[in-house]
Every structure is written in C-alpha cells, then in structure tokens.
BAMI-989831 format. One record per atom (N, C-alpha, C): x, y, z; residue number from 1; atom name. Coordinates in steps of 0.2 Angstrom, whole numbers. Example, Ala and Ser with C-alpha at 12.3 -4.5 7.8 and 13.67 -1.06 7.14 Angstrom:
BAMI-989831
r east = 66	north = -28	up = 39	i = 1	at = N
r east = 62	north = -22	up = 39	i = 1	at = CA
r east = 66	north = -16	up = 39	i = 1	at = C
r east = 64	north = -11	up = 35	i = 2	at = N
r east = 68	north = -5	up = 36	i = 2	at = CA
r east = 64	north = 0	up = 39	i = 2	at = C
This chain:
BAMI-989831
r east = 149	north = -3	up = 39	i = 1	at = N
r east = 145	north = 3	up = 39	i = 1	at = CA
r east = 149	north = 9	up = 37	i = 1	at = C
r east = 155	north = 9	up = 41	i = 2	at = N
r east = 158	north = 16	up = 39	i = 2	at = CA
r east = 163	north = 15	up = 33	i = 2	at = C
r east = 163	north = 11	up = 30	i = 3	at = N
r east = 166	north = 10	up = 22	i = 3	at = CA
r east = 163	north = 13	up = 22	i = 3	at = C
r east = 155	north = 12	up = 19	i = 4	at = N
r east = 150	north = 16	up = 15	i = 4	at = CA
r east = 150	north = 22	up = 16	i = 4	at = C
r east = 151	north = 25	up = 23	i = 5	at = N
r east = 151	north = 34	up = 22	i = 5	at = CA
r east = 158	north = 36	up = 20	i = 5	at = C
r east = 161	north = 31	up = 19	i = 6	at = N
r east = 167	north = 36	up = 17	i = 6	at = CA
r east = 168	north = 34	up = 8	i = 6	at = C
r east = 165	north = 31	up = 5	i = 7	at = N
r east = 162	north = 30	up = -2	i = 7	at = CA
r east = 160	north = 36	up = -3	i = 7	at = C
r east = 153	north = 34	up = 4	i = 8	at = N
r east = 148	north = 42	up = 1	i = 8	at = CA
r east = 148	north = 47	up = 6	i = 8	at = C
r east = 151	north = 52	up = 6	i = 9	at = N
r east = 150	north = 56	up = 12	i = 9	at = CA
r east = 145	north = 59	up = 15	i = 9	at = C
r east = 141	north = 59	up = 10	i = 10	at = N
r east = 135	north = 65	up = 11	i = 10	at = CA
r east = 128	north = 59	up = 13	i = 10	at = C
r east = 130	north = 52	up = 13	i = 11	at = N
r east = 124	north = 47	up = 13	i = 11	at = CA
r east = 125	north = 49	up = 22	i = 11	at = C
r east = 129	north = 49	up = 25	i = 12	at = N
r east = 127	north = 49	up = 35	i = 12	at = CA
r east = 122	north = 55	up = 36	i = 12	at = C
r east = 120	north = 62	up = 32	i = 13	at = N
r east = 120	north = 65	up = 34	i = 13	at = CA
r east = 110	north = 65	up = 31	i = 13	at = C
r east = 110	north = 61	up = 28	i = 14	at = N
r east = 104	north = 59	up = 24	i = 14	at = CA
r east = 100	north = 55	up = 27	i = 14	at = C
r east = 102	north = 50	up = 31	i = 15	at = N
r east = 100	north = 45	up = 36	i = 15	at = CA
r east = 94	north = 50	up = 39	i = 15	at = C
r east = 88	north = 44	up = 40	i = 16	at = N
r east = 81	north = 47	up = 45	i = 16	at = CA
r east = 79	north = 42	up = 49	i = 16	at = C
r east = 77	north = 43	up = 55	i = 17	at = N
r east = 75	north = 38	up = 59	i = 17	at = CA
r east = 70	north = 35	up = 56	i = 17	at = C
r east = 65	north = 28	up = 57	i = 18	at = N
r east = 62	north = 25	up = 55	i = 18	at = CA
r east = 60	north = 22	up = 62	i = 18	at = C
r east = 54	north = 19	up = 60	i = 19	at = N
r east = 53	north = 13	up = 62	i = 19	at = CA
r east = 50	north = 7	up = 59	i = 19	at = C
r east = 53	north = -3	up = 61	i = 20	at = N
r east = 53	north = -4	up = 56	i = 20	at = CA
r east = 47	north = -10	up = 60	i = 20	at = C
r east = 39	north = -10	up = 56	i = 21	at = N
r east = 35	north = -15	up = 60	i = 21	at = CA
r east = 38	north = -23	up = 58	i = 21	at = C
r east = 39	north = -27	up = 61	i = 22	at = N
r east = 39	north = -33	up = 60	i = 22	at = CA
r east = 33	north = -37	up = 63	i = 22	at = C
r east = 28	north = -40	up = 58	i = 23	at = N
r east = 25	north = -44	up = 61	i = 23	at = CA
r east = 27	north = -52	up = 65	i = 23	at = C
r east = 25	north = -53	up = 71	i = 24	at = N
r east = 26	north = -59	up = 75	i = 24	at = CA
r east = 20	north = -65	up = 74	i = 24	at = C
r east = 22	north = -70	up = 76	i = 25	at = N
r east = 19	north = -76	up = 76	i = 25	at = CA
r east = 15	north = -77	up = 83	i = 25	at = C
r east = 7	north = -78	up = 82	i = 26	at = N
r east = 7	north = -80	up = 88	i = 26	at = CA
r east = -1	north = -78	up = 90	i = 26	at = C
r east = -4	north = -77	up = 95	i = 27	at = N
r east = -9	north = -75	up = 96	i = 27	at = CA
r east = -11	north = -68	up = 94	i = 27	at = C
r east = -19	north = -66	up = 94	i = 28	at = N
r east = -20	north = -61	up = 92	i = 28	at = CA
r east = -19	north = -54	up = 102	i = 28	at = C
r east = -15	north = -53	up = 99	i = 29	at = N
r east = -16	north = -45	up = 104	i = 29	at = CA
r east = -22	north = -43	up = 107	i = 29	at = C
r east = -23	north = -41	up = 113	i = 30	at = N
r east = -27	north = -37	up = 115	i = 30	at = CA
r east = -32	north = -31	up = 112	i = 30	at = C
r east = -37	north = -31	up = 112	i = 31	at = N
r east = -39	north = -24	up = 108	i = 31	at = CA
r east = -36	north = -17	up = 108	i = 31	at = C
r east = -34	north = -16	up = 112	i = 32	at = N
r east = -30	north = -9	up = 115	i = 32	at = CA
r east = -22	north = -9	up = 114	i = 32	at = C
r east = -21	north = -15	up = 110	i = 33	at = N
r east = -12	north = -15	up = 110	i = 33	at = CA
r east = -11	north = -14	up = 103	i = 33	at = C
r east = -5	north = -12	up = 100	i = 34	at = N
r east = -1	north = -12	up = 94	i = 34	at = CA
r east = -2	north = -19	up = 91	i = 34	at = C
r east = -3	north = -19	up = 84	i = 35	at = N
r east = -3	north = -26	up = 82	i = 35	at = CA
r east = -6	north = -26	up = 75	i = 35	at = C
r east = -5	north = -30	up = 70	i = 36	at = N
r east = -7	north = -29	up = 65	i = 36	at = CA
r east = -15	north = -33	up = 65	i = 36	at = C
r east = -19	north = -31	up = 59	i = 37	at = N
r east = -25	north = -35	up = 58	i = 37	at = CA
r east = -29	north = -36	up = 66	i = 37	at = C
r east = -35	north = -40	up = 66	i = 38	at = N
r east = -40	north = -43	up = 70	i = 38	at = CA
r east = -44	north = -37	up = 72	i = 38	at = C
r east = -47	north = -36	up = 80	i = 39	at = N
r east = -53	north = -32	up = 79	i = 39	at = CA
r east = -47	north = -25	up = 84	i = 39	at = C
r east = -52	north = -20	up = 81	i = 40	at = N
r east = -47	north = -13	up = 83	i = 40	at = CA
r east = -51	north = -9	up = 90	i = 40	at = C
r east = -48	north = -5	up = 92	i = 41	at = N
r east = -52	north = -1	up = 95	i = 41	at = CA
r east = -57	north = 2	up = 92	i = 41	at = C
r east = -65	north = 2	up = 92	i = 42	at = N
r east = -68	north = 6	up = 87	i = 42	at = CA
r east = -76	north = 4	up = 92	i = 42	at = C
r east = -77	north = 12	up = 91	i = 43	at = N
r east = -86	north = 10	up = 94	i = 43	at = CA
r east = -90	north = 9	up = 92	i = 43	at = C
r east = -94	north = 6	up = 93	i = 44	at = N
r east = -101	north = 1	up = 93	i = 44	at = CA
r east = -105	north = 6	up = 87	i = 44	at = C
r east = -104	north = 12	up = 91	i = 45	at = N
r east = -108	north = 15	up = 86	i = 45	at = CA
r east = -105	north = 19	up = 83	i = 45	at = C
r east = -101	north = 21	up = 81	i = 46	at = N
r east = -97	north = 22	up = 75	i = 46	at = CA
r east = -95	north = 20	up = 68	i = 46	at = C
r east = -98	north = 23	up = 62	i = 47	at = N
r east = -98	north = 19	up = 57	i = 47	at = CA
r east = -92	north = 18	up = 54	i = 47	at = C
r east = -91	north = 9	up = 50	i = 48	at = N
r east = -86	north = 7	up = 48	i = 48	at = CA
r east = -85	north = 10	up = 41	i = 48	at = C
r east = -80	north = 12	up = 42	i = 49	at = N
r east = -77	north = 12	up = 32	i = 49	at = CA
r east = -79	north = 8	up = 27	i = 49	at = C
r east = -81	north = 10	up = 20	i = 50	at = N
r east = -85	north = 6	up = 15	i = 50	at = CA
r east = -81	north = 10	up = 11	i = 50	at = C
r east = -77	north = 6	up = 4	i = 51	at = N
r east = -76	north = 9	up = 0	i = 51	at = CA
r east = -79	north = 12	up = -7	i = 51	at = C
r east = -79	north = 15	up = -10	i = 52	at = N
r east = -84	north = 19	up = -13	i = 52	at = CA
r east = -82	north = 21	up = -20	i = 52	at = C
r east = -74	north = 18	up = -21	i = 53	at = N
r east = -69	north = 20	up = -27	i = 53	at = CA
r east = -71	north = 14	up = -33	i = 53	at = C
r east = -72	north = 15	up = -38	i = 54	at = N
r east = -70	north = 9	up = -47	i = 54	at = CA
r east = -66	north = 4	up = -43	i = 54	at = C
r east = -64	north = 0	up = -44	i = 55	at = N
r east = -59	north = -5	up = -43	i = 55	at = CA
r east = -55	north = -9	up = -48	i = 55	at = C
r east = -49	north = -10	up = -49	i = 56	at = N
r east = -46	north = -13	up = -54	i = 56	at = CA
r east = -43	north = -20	up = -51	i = 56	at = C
r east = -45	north = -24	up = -55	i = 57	at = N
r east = -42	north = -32	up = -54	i = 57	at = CA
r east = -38	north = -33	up = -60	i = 57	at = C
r east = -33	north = -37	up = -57	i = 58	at = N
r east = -29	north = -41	up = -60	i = 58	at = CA
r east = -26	north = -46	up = -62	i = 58	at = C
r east = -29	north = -51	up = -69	i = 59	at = N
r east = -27	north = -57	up = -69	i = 59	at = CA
r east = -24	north = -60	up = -73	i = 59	at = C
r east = -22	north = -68	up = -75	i = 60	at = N
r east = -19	north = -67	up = -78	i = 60	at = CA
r east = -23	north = -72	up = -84	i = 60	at = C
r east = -24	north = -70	up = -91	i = 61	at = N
r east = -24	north = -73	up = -97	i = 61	at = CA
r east = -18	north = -78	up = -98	i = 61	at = C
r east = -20	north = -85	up = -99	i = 62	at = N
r east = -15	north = -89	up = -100	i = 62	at = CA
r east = -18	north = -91	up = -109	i = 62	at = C
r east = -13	north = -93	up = -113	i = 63	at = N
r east = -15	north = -93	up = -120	i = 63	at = CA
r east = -14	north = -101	up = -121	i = 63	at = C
r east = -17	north = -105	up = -124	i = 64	at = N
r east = -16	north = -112	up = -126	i = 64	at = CA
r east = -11	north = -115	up = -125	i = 64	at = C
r east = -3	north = -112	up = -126	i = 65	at = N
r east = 2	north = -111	up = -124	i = 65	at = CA
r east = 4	north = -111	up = -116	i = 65	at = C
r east = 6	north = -117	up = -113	i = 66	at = N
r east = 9	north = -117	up = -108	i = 66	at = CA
r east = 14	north = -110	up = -104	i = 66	at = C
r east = 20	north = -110	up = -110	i = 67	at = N
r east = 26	north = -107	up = -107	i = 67	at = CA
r east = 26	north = -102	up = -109	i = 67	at = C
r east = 20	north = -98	up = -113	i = 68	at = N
r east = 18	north = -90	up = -113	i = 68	at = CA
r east = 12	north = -88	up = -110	i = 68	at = C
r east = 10	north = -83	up = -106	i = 69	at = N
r east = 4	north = -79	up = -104	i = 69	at = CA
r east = 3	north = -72	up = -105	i = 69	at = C
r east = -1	north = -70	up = -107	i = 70	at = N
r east = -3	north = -62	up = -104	i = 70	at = CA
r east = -6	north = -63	up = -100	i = 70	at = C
r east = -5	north = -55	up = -97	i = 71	at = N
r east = -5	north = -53	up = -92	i = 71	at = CA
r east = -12	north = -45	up = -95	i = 71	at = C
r east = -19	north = -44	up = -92	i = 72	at = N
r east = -21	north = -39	up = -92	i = 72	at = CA
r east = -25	north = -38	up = -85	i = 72	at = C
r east = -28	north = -31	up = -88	i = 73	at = N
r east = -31	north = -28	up = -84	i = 73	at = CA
r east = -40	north = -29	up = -83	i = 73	at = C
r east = -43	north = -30	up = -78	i = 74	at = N
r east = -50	north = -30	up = -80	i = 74	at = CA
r east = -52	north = -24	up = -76	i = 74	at = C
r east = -56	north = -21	up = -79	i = 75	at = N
r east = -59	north = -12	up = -76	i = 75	at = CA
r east = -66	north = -15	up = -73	i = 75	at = C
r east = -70	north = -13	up = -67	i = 76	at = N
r east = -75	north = -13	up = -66	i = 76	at = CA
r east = -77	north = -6	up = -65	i = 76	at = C
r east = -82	north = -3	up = -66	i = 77	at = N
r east = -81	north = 5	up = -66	i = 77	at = CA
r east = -87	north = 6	up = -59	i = 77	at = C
r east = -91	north = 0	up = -61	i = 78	at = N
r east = -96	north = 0	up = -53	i = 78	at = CA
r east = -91	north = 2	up = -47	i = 78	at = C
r east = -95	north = 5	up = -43	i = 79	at = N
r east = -92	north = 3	up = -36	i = 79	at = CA
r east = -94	north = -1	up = -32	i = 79	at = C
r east = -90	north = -4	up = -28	i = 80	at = N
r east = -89	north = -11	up = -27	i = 80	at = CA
r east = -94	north = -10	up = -17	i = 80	at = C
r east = -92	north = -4	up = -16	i = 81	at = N
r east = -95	north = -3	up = -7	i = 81	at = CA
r east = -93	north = -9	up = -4	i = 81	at = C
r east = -88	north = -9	up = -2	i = 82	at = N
r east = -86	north = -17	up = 1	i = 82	at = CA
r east = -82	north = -11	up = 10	i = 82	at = C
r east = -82	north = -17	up = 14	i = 83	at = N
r east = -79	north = -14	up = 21	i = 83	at = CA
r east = -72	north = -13	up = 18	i = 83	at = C
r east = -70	north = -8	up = 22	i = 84	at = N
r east = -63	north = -10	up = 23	i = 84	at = CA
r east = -58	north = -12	up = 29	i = 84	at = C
r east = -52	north = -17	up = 27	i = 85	at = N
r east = -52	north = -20	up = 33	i = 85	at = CA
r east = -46	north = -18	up = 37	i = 85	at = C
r east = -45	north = -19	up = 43	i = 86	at = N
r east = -41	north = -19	up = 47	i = 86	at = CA
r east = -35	north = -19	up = 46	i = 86	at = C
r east = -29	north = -15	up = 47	i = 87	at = N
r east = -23	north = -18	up = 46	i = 87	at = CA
r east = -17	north = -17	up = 49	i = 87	at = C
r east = -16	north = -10	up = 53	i = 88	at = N
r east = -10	north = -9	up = 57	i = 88	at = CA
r east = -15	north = -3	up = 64	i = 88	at = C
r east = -13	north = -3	up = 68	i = 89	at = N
r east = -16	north = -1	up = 75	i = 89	at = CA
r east = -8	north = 1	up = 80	i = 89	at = C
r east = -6	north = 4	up = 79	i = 90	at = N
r east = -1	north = 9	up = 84	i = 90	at = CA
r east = -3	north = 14	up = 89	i = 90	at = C
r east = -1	north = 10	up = 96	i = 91	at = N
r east = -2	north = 14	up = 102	i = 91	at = CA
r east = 5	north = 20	up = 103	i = 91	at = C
r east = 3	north = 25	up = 104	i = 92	at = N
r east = 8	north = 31	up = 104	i = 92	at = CA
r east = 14	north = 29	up = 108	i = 92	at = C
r east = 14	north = 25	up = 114	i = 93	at = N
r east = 19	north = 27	up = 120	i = 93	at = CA
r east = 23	north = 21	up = 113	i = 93	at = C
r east = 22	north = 15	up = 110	i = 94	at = N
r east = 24	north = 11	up = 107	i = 94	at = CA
r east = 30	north = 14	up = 103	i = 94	at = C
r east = 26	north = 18	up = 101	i = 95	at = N
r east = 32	north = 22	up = 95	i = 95	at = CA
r east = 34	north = 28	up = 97	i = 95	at = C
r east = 40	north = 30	up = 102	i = 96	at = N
r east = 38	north = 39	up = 103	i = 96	at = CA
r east = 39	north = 42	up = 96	i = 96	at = C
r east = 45	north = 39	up = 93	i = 97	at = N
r east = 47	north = 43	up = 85	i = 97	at = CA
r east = 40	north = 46	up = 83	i = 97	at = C
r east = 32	north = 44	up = 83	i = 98	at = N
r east = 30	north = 46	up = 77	i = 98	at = CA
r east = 26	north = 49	up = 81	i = 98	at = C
r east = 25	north = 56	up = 77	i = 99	at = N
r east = 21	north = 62	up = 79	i = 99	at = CA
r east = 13	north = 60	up = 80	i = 99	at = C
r east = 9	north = 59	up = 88	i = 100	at = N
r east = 1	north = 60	up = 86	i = 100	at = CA
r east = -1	north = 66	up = 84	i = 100	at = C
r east = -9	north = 66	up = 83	i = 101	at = N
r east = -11	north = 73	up = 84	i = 101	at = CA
r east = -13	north = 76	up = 92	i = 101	at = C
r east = -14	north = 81	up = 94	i = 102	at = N
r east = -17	north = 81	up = 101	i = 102	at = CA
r east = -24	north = 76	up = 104	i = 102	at = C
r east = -22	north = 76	up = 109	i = 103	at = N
r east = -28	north = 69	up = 110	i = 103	at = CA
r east = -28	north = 64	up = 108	i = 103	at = C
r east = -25	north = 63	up = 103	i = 104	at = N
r east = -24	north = 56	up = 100	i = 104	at = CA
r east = -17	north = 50	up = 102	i = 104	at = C
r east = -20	north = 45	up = 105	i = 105	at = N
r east = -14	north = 42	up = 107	i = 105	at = CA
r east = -14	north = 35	up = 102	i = 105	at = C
r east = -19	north = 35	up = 98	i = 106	at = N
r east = -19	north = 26	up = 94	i = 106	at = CA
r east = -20	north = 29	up = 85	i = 106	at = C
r east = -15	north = 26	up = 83	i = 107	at = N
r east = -14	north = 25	up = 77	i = 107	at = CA
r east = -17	north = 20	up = 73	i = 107	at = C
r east = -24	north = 22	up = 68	i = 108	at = N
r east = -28	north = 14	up = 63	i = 108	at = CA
r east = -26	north = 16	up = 59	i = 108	at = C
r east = -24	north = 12	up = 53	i = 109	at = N
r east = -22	north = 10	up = 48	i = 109	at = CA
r east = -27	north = 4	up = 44	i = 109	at = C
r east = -32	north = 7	up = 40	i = 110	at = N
r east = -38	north = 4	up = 36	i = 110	at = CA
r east = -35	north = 2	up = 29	i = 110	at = C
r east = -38	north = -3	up = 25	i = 111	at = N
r east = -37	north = -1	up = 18	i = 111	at = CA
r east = -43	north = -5	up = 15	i = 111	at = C
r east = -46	north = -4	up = 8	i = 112	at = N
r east = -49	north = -9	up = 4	i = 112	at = CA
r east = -43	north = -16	up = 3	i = 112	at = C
r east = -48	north = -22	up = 4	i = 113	at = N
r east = -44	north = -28	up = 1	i = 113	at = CA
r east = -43	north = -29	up = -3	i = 113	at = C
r east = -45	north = -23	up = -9	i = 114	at = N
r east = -43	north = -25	up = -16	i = 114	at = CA
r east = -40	north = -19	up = -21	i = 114	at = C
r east = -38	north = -20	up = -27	i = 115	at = N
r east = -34	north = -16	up = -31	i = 115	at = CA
r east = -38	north = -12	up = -34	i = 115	at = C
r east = -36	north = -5	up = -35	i = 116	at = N
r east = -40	north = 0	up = -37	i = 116	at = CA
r east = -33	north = 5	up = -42	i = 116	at = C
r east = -37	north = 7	up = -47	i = 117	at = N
r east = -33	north = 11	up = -51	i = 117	at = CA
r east = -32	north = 17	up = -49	i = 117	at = C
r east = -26	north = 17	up = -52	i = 118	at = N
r east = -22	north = 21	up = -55	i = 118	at = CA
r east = -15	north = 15	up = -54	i = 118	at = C
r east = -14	north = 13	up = -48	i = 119	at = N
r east = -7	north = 14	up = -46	i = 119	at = CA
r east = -10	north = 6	up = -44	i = 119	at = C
r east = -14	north = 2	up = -46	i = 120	at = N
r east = -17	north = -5	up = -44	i = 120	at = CA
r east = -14	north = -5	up = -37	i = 120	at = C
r east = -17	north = -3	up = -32	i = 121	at = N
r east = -16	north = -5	up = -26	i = 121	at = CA
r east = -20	north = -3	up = -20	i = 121	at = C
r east = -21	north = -6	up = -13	i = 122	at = N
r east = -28	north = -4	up = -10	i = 122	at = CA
r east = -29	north = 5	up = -9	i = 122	at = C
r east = -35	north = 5	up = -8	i = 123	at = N
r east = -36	north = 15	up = -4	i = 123	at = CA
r east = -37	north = 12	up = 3	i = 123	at = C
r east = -32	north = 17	up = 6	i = 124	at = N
r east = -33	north = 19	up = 13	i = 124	at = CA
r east = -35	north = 23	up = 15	i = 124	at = C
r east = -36	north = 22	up = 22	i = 125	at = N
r east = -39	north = 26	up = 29	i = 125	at = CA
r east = -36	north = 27	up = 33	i = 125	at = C
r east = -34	north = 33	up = 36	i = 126	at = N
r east = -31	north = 33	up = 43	i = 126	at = CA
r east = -36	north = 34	up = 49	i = 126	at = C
r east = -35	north = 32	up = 56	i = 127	at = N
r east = -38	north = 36	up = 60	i = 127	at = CA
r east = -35	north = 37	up = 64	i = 127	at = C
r east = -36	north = 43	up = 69	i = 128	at = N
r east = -33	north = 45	up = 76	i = 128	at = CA
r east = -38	north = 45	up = 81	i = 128	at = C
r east = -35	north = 43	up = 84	i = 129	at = N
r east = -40	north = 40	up = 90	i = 129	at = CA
r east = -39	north = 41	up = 98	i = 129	at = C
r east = -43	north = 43	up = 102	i = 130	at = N
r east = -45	north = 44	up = 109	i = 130	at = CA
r east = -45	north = 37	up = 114	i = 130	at = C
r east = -42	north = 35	up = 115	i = 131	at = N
r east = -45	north = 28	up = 120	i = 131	at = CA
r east = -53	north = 29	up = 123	i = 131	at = C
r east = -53	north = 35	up = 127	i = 132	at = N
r east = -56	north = 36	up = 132	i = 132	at = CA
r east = -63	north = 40	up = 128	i = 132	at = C
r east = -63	north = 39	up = 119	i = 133	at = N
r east = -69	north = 41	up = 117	i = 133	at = CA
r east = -75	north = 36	up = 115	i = 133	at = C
r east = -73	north = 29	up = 118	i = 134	at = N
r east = -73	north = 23	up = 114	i = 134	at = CA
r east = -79	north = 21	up = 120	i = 134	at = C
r east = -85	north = 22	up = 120	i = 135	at = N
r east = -89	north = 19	up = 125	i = 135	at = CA
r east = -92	north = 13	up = 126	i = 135	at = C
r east = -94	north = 10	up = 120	i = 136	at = N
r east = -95	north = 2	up = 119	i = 136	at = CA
r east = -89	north = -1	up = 111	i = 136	at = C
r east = -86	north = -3	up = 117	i = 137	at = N
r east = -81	north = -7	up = 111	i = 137	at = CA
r east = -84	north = -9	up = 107	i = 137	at = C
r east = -86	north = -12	up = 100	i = 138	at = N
r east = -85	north = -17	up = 94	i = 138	at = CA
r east = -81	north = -24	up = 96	i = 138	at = C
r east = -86	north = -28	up = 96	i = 139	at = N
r east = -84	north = -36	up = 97	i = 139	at = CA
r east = -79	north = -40	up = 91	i = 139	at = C
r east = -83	north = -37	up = 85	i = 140	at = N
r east = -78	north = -39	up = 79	i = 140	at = CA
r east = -78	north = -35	up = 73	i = 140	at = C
r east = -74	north = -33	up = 67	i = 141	at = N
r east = -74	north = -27	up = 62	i = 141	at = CA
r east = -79	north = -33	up = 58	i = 141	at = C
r east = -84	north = -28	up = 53	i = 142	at = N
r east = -87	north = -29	up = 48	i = 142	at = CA
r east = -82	north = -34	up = 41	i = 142	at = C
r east = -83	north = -36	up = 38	i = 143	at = N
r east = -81	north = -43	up = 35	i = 143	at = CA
r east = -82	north = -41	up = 29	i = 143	at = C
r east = -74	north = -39	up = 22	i = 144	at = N
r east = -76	north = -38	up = 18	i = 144	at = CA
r east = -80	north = -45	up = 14	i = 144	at = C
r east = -83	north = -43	up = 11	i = 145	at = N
r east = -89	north = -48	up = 4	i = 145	at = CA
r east = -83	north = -50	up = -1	i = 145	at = C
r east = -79	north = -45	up = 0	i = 146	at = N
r east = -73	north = -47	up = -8	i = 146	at = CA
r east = -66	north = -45	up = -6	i = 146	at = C
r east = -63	north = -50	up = -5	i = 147	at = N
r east = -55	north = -47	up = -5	i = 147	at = CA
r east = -51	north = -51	up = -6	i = 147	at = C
r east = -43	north = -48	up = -10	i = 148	at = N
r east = -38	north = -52	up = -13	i = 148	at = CA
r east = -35	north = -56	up = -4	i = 148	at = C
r east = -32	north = -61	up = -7	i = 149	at = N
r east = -33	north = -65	up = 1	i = 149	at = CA
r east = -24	north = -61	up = 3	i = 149	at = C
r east = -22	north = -58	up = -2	i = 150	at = N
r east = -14	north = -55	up = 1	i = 150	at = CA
r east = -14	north = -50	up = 4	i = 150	at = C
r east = -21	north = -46	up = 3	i = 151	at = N
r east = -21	north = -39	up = 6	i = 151	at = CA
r east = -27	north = -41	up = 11	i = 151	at = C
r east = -26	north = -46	up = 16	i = 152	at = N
r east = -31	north = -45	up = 22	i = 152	at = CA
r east = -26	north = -50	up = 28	i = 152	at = C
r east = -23	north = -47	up = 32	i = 153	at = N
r east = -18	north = -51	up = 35	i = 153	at = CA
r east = -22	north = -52	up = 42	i = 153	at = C
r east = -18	north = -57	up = 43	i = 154	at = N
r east = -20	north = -63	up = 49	i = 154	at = CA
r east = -18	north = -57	up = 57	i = 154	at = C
r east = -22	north = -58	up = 61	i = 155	at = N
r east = -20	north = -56	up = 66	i = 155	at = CA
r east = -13	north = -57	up = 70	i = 155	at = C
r east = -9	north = -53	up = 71	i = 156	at = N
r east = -3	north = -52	up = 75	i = 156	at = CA
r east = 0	north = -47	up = 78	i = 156	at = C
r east = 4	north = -51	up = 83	i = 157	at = N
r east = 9	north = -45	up = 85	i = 157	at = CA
r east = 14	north = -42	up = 81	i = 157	at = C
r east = 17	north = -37	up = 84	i = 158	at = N
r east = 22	north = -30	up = 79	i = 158	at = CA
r east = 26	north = -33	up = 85	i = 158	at = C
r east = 35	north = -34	up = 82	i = 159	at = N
r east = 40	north = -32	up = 84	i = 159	at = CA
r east = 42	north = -24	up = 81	i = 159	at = C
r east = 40	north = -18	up = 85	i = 160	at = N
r east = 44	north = -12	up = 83	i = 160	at = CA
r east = 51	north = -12	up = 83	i = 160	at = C
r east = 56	north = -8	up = 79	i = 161	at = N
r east = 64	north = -9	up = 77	i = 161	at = CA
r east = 65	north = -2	up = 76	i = 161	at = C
r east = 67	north = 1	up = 81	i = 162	at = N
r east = 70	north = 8	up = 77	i = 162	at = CA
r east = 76	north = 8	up = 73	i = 162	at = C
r east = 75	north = 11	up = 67	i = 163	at = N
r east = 82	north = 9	up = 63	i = 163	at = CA
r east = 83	north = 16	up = 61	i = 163	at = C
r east = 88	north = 15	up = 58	i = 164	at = N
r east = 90	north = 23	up = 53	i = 164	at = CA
r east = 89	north = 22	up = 45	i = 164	at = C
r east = 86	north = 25	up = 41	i = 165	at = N
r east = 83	north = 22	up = 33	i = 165	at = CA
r east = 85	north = 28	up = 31	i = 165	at = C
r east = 91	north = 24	up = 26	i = 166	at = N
r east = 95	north = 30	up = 20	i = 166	at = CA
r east = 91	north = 31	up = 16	i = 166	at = C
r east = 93	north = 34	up = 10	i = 167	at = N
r east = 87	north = 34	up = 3	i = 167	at = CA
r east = 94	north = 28	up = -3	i = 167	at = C
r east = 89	north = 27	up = -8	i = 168	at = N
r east = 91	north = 24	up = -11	i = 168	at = CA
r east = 97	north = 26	up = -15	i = 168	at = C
r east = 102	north = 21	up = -19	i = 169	at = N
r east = 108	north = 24	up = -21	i = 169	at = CA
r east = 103	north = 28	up = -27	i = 169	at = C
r east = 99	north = 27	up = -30	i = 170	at = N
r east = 95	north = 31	up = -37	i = 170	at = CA
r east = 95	north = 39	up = -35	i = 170	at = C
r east = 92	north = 39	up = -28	i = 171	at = N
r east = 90	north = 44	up = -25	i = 171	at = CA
r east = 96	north = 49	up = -24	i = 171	at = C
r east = 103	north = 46	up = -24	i = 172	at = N
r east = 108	north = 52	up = -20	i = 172	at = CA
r east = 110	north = 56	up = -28	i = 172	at = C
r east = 113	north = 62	up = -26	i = 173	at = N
r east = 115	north = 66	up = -30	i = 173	at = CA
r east = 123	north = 67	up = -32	i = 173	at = C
C-alpha cells in the first residue's frame, strides 16, 4: 500500500471513508435489524411505493446465426405502476460513518425491479425512518407483478467493513 503513495502522492490524501455492505448467507434478519431485502420496517398503514415512470427492457435478438446476436432495446411508454421492492435497510448505531437526519435512526433503500430509461437501470426510493413512529408493523412488503429476477435480492444479513475508497486512476489528475 505504501508503494502506491509514493507513485502517487497526492492518491493518500484523496482517500474517503466508506462503507462496504457485504451480503451474508443465511437467515433472514429480524425486522428491525440491517440487512438486505425481506420485510422492512414499515406501517400497516403507510402507503407502499408504486412506480409510476415508462420502463425500458432489454433483450436479446438472436439472428438464425448461432455465433452472432443483436442486442436491442424494447421502449414501453405505458407505465408499468408495479411495487417497488425492498432492498437495503440500515440501522444508524450500525453505520456511525453515515449521516441520518434528526429523528431518523433507519436507513430503506427501495427500488423498481426493473430497467427504466435513460441510464437502463432501476428508480429509487430512499426513506428515513423513526422506529418509534411505526405503530402496526406490516407482516410482509407488497409483491411486485413484474420484476427482472437480478434486481429483487433474497433476504440476508449485511457484513458492514469500514474501508477507505480511493477514486479511480482515470479520475486522478
């Protein structure tokens, strides 16, 4: 590691704390714990996210031709109104590195299951969240009708890793 700052001197001084989730194997977490996917903190009567944006799918045109394919785009300009699902849930004391807001001790991270243009990839939702505003839990999150099965992850725990993340060599000057 210290080869490298003495290559780059100005790369030490670039460094940002991080943290790095790693999903674990195993049971799904408690409702009130950090962990990726299953059911989140969220009350009964609270409405759930629906997403409301065109969506763009992507697949692949294969041609008569085994060892050639195109590749396109298919546009649906409808909106799709599908749930959005579950995906990261951060309790504060977890992560001190990352700023809440006041009140707010839990970190959701929402998104559609599926690809949406511009940038083909899902739209997100954040929430900040109260424990103690949460009066009847939800049993379990709403079910999207449509979703790419790589953007809807299996319930687990998070290994948090504080590390330090440099920027890219493209990025230095």
């Amino acid at each position: 590691e210290e080869e490298i700052f003495q290559l780059i001197p100005t790369l030490g001084e670039k460094g940002k704390k991080a943290v790095r989730v790693l999903p674990q194997q195993g049971n799904e977490p408690e409702i009130n714990e950090t962990k990726i996917g299953g059911v989140f903190m969220w009350s009964e009567e609270e409405p759930w996210f629906k997403c409301n944006i065109p969506e763009q799918s992507l697949r692949e045109d294969y041609n008569s031709d085994i060892w050639s394919s195109e590749l396109s785009f298919q546009v649906w300009d409808s909106k799709h109104n599908d749930f959005f699902v579950p995906i990261l849930q951060i309790r504060a004391e977890d992560v001190p590195l990352m700023t809440f807001p006041p009140n707010s001790k839990i970190f959701q991270l929402l998104w559609c299951p599926r690809y949406h243009k511009p940038e083909y990839s899902p739209v997100c939702q954040i929430v900040w969240r109260n424990e103690k505003s949460i009066q009847t839990q939800r049993k379990e999150m709403p079910k999207a009708i449509h979703s790419e099965n790589e953007l809807t992850p299996k319930p687990c725990a998070v290994l948090l890793q504080e590390i330090i993340e440099y920027p890219s060599f493209w990025a230095l000057s």
